[in-house]
N, C-alpha and C positions, 0 to 999 in steps of 0.2 A: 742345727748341726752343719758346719763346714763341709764343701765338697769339695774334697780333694782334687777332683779334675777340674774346676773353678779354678782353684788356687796354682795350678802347673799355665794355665792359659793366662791369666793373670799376672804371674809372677815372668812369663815370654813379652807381655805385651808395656808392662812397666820397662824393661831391660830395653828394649828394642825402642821405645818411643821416649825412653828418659823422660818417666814423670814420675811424681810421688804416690804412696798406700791409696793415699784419700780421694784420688779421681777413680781407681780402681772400683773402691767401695761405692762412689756415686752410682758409678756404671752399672754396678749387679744391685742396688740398690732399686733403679729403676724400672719399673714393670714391663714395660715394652722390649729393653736391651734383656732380663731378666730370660724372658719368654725365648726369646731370640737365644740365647746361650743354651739354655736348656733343651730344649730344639734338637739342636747341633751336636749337644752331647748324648741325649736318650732315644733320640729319635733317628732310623734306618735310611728315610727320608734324604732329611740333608746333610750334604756334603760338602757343605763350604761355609765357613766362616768369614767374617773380615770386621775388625774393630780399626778406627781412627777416632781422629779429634777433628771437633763441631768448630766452626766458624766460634762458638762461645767458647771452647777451650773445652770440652766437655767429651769423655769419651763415649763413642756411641759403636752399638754392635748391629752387624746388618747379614741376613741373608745371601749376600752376592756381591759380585764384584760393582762398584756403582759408579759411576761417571760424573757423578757432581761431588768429588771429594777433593776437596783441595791442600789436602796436607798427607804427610806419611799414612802410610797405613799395615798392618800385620794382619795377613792373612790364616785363616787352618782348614786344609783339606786333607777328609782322609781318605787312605788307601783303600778304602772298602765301604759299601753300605752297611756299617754295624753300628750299635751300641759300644760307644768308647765307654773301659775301663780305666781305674786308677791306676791298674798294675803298667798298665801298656797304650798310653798314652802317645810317649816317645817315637813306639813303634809302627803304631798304627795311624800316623798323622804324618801329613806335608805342612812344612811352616815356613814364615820368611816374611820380609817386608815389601812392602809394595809403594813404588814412587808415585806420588802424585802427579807427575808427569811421564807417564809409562813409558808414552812412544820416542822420547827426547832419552829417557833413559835406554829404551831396547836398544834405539840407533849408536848410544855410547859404545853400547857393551859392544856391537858388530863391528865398529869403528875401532875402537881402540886393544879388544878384548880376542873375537871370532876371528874377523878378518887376516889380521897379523898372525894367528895362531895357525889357522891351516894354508895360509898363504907361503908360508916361510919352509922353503922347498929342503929345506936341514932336517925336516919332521918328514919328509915321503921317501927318504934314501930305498927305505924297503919297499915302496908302494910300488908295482906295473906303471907305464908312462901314462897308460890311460887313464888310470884311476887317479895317478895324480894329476893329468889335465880337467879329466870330469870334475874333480875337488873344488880345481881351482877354477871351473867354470860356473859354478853352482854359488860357491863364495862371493865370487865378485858380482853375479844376479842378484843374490839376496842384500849385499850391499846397496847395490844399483838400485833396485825397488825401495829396498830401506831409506835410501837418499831424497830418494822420490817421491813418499809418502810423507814422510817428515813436511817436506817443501808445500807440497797439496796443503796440509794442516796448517799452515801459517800463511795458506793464500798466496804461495809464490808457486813458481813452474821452476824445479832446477831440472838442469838438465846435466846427467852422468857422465863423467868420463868415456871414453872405452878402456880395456885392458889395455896394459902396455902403454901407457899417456906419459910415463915418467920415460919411456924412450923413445917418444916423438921428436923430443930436440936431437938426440944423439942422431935419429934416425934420417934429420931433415939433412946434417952435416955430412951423411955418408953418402948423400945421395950426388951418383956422378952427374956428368950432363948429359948422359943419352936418358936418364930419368929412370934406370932401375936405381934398387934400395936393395940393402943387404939384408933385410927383415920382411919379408913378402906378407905376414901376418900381421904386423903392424896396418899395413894401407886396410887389409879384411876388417881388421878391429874399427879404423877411421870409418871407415865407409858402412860398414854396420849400426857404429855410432850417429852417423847421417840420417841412414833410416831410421831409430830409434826415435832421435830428436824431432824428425818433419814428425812421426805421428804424434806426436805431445805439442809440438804446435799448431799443427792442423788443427786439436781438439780445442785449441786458448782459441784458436782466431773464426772457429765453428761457432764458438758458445754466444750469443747474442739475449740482450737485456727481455724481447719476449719470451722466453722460455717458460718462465712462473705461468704467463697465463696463458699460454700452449697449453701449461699441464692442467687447466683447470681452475688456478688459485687464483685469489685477489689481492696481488701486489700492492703496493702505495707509490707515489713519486719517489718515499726514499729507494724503494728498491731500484731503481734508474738510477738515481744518482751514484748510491754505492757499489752499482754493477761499472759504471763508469770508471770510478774510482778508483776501483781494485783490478780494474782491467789494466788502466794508467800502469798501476802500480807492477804486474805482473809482467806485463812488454818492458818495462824500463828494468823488471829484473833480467830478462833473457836476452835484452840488448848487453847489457852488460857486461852479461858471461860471453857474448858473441867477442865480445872488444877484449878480454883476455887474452894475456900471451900466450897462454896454452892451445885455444880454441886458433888464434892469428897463426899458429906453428902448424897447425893440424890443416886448415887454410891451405896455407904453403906448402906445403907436402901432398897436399892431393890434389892441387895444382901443377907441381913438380913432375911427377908421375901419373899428369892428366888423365885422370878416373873419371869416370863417366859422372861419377856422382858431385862433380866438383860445380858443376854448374845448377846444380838442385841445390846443390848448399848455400849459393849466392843468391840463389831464388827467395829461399826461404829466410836468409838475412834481411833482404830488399821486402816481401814480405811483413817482416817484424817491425821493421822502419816505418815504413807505407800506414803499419795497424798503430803502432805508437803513436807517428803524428797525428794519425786522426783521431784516436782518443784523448790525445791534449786538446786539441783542439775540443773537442765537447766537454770535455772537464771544466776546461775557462767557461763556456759560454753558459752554460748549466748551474755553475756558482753561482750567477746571485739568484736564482731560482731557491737554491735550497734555501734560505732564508725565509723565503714568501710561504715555502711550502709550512716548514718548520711553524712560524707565527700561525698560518691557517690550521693548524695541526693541536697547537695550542688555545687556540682560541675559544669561548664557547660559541658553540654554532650559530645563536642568531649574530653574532658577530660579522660571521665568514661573508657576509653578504658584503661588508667593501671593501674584501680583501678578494674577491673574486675579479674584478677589473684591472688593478696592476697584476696582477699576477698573469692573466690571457693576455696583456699589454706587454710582457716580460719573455712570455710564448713567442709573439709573433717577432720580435726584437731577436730574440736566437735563431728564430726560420730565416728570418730577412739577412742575420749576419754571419751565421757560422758555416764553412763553407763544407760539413760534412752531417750536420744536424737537419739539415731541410730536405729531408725525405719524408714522405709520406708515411712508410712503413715505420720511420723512429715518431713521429709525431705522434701516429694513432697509439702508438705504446703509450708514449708520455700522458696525452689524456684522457685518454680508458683507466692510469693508474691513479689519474689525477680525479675521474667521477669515481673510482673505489675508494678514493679517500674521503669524501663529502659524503660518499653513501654511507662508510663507517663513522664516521661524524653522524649523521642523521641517527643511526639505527641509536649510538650514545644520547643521543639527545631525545629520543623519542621513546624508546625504553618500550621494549616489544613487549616484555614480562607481565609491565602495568599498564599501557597505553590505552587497552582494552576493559581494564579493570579499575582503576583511578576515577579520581573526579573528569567527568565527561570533558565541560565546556575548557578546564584547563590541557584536558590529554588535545584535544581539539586544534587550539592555538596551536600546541606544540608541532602538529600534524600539517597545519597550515602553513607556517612559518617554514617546516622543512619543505612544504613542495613550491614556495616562493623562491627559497633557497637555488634549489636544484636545478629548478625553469627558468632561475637569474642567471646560474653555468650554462646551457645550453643558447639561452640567447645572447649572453655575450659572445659566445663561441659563432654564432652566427654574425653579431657583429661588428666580430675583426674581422670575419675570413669576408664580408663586402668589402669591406675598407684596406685592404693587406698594401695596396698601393703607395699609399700612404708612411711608410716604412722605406720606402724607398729611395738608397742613398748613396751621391753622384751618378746618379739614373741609371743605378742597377739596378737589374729587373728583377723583382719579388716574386719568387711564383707564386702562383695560385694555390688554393688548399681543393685540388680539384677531386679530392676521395668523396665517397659518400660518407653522408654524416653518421649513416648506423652501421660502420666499423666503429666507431667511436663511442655510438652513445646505445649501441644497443642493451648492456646490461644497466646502464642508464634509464633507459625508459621502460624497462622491465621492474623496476625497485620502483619508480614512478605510480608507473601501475600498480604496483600493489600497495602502496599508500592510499592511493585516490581509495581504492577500496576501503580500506579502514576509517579514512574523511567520511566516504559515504556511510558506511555504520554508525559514525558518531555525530553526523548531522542525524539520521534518522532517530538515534536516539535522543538528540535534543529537541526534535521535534513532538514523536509518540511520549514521552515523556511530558509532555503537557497535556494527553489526554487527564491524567487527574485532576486536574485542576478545571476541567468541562465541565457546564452546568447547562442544559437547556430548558428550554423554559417554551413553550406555547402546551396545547392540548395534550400531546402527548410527549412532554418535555422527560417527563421521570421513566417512561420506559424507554428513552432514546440514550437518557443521560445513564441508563442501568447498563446497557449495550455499549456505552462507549468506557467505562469502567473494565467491562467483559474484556472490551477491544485492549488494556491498558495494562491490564494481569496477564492475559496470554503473551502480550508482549515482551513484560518482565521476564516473565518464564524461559522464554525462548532469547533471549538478551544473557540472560544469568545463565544460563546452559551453552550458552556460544562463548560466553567470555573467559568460563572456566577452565576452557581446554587448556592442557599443556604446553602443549607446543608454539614454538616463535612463531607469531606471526609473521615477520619480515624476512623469512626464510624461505628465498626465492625457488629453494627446491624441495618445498614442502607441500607437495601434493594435498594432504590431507585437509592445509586451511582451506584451500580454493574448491573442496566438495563440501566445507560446512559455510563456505560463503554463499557458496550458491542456493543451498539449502534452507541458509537464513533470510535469503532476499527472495524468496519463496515466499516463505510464510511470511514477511513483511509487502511484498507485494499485496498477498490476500488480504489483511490488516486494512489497506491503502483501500483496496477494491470496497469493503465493508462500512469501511470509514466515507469512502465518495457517498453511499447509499445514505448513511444515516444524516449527513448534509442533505440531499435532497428530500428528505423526509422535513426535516425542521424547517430548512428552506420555505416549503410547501406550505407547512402548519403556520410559515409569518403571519399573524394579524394584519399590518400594512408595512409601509416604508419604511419606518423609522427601526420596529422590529425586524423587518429584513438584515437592514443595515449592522444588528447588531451578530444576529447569528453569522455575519461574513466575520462581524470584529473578534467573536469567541473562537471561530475558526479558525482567522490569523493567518500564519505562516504555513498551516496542513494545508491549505488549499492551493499552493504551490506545490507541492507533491505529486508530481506527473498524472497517476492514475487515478488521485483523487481530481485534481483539476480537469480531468477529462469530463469527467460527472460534473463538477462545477461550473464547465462553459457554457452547459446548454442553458442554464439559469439566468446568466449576466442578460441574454437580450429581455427579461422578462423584468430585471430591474431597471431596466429603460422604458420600457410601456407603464411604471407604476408611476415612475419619475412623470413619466409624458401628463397620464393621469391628475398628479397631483398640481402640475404645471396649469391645466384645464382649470381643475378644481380651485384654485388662487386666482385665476383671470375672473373664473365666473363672478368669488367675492366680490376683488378687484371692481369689477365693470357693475356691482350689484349695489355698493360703496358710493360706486361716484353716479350711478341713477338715483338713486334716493337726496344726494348732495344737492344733484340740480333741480326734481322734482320737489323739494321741503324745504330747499333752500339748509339745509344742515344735513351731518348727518354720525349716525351715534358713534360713540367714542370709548377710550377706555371709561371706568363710573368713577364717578370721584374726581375728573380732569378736565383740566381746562378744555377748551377746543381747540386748538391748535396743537397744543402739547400731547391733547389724546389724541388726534389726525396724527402726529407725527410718531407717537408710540403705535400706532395702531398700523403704520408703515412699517414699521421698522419689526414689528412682530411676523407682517407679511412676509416681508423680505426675508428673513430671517427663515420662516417654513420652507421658501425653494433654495436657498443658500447653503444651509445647514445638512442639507440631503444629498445636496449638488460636489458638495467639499468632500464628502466622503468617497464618489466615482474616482477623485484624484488615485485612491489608493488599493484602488480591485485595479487587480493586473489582467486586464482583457483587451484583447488584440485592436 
């Protein structure tokens, strides 16, 4: 069944936006706009409506007013929290279109609409003088800010008239030469207009490019550039309006009738000039920057690596040459926003989500590769700032970068550290992770190899319970990873403690040399593990007295060999061989037992 009050909304929003039946019917067609309508009409709740057209052409109903629409729209609000009827529809509702461009549309209507209307002193015959002065001082404010705001939104500073500007010239011609004016309200309005203006520029040439991370945030290089950019761009508006003949009149006039304020005015011209040139100036020098940033930006990250050296080479080329960019304070900016941008890179490339949860030995690499990355930035930044000399050109002097380095790199070596952390978990897991594959082997091999199994599952446990958390790992202000890191490297310590033990047990249980040798080789890489190596050291001098041992034990042969040679005149040999050929096997066998034992010491890491 049709609803009537559908069809009254419906049939306002076709008229009003000129389209046909069939985008209507899509709209209530739809379940989402459907909800949204009926809402609006049975529900006490809401109070507003607003239907436009979608980037597809598609009409869509919404809730509230919304700021990402970019075409006409028709609004419905009603006069009361009710349940709208069919009967009283008309009555009980606000309706009307809405620009896509509000603020550019309000400013028409005060411009061409408000202003003229209560401005126009034909309409106050009846008014008190007061009420027509208050009218018309309230009018020309809401202008003034209307003009104002507009200007803000489009990234320019305009700066207002004052009243009475259209009788500045008549005003400047009346004025005799002892310097009064026949309009004493005139110069109030000028000189009012003065102060008005110095505070809107006080506030342009306050504003500086650290701001973002004053407030906290991690800007990039573009945000420097574009703060530049737009600064350029807002001085070269306000110069502008200064060099008007309106603004050149108003000049001369309160010059004429030397007001106090005329030399604040000059000030603040000189001022605008002073701030203009020097933002040209870093505008040019900054340019080919954005390029290098831009490509680093694009790149994938194991890329950036040699795109890190022109680009600190491009750095020190605008310190050594722009005569308003080599300050200390804009530099620590530029590179603080310049390691947010490599640490945003990084966190892209390393992928906090999976980094932890992924294949180990590949999250790993990736984890490697960025802290090479990072430690590549800071020591090239190291050095140029030796080398800054070097830039210098028809022997002007370079200054020095004589800041300390952790203005610069302290949230730097903060994201640093908290990588190393995650290296360290995922070396540790590539290490404990080979306990499965442990097998020992002497007297009590199967109940060591039971305990290192034991040692291998709690692991897992506590690994799969660490990795599962929610939370970003690389979230420098996330408290909560840095209590289960500690608590993970806990119980991996104990692990390590456990693990030293069950090495000296096997250790212990070696048969001789050879079996020593091997229980170090199934051990491997664990006995590089701090605490287990602690347990490990005390062992290596005891594989030196076995060595010594067996060194004894091939001499006595040796010298046992060559007494029977010279007592018998021969002396026995491999069976089955010649003699000379078994002498010289039966050497090389020898050699071979202290050589063999000897080539393996190459590969224990002891002091």
């Amino acid at each position: 069944m049709e609803d009537p009050r559908l069809d009254f909304i419906g049939e306002y929003v076709l008229r009003t936006l000129k389209l046909k039946q069939d985008k209507w019917q899509k709209c209530v067609s739809s379940e989402d706009s459907r909800q949204v309508l009926q809402e609006f009409l049975d529900s006490t709740e809401r109070r507003t409506l607003v239907v436009f057209v979608t980037a597809a052409g598609l009409l869509q109903s919404a809730a509230a007013f919304t700021a990402g629409c970019r075409s006409k729209a028709v609004y419905f609000v009603k006069r009361s929290g009710t349940a709208l009827r069919p009967d009283s529809m008309q009555d009980n509702l606000v309706y009307g279109d809405l620009s896509y461009a509000p603020l550019e549309h309000f400013s028409a209507l005060v411009e061409e609409v408000v202003a003229p209307l209560l401005s126009n002193r034909k309409n106050h015959t009846e008014w008190p003088q007061v009420v027509s002065q208050d009218v018309l001082r309230h009018v020309h404010s809401l202008k003034t800010n209307v003009f104002v705001v507009s200007g803000q939104v489009q990234g320019k500073t305009l700066l207002p008239l004052p009243t009475g500007s259209e009788r500045v010239e008549q005003a400047a011609l009346e004025t005799d030469k002892r310097g009064e004016i026949v309009e004493k309200s005139i110069i109030h309005s000028l000189e009012s207009a003065v102060i008005e203006w110095s505070h809107q520029i006080r506030a342009v040439l306050k504003k500086d490019s650290s701001e973002a991370l004053l407030e906290g945030k991690n800007p990039t290089p573009h945000t420097e550039l574009l703060f530049w950019k737009n600064r350029c761009a807002d001085l070269e508006c306000i110069h502008s309006q200064f060099k008007s003949s309106k603004v050149n009149k108003m000049a001369m006039l309160l010059e004429a009738v030397e007001s106090s304020y005329y030399p604040a005015f000059t000030d603040m011209q000189q001022d605008v000039l002073a701030a203009l040139e020097e933002s040209k100036d870093i505008c040019t020098f900054l340019k080919p920057l954005q390029r290098l940033f831009e490509d680093m930006e694009n790149a994938e990250f194991p890329d950036v690596r040699g795109q890190i050296a022109p680009l600190m080479h491009t750095v020190c080329l605008v310190w050594a040459n722009s005569r308003y960019y080599n300050t200390p304070a804009r530099l620590i900016v530029l590179l603080q926003e310049t390691s947010n941008l490599l640490i945003q890179q990084a966190r892209a490339y390393i992928v906090p989500e999976e980094v932890l949860r992924g294949e180990v030995s590949e999250n790993l690499l990736k984890v490697q590769t960025s802290l090479e990355i990072l430690q590549l930035f800071k020591s090239t930044y190291e050095d140029r700032r030796a080398n800054l000399s070097q830039y210098q050109k028809n022997g002007n002097f370079v200054r020095p970068w004589d800041f300390s380095p952790l203005l610069v790199f302290s949230g730097l070596d903060c994201f640093i550290n908290r990588v190393r952390t995650i290296k360290d978990m995922l070396l540790t897991a590539v290490d404990l992770l080979k306990l499965e594959k442990l097998e020992i082997g002497g007297i009590r091999g199967r109940v060591l190899s039971q305990q290192v199994q034991l040692l291998h599952q709690e692991f897992m446990d506590t690994y799969k319970l660490f990795t599962e958390k929610p939370y970003d790992c690389l979230d420098l202000n996330n408290r909560e990873y840095e209590e289960d890191a500690r608590e993970f490297k806990l119980k991996v310590d104990d692990t390590d403690r456990r693990l030293g033990a069950i090495f000296c047990q096997a250790f212990e249980d070696a048969s001789g040399l050879e079996h020593t040798f091997k229980v170090l080789d199934m051990f491997g890489s664990l006995l590089e593990r701090p605490l287990v190596a602690a347990d490990a050291v005390d062992r290596y001098p005891l594989l030196v007295s076995m060595f010594d041992k067996e060194l004894d034990y091939c001499k006595h042969l040796y010298n046992k060999h060559t007494q029977t040679a010279e007592e018998q005149g021969w002396a026995p040999v491999n069976k089955n061989m010649p003699a000379v050929a078994g002498g010289l096997r039966w050497a090389q066998e020898l050699q071979q037992r202290i050589q063999t034992p000897f080539s393996k010491f190459r590969h224990v890491s002891f002091p």
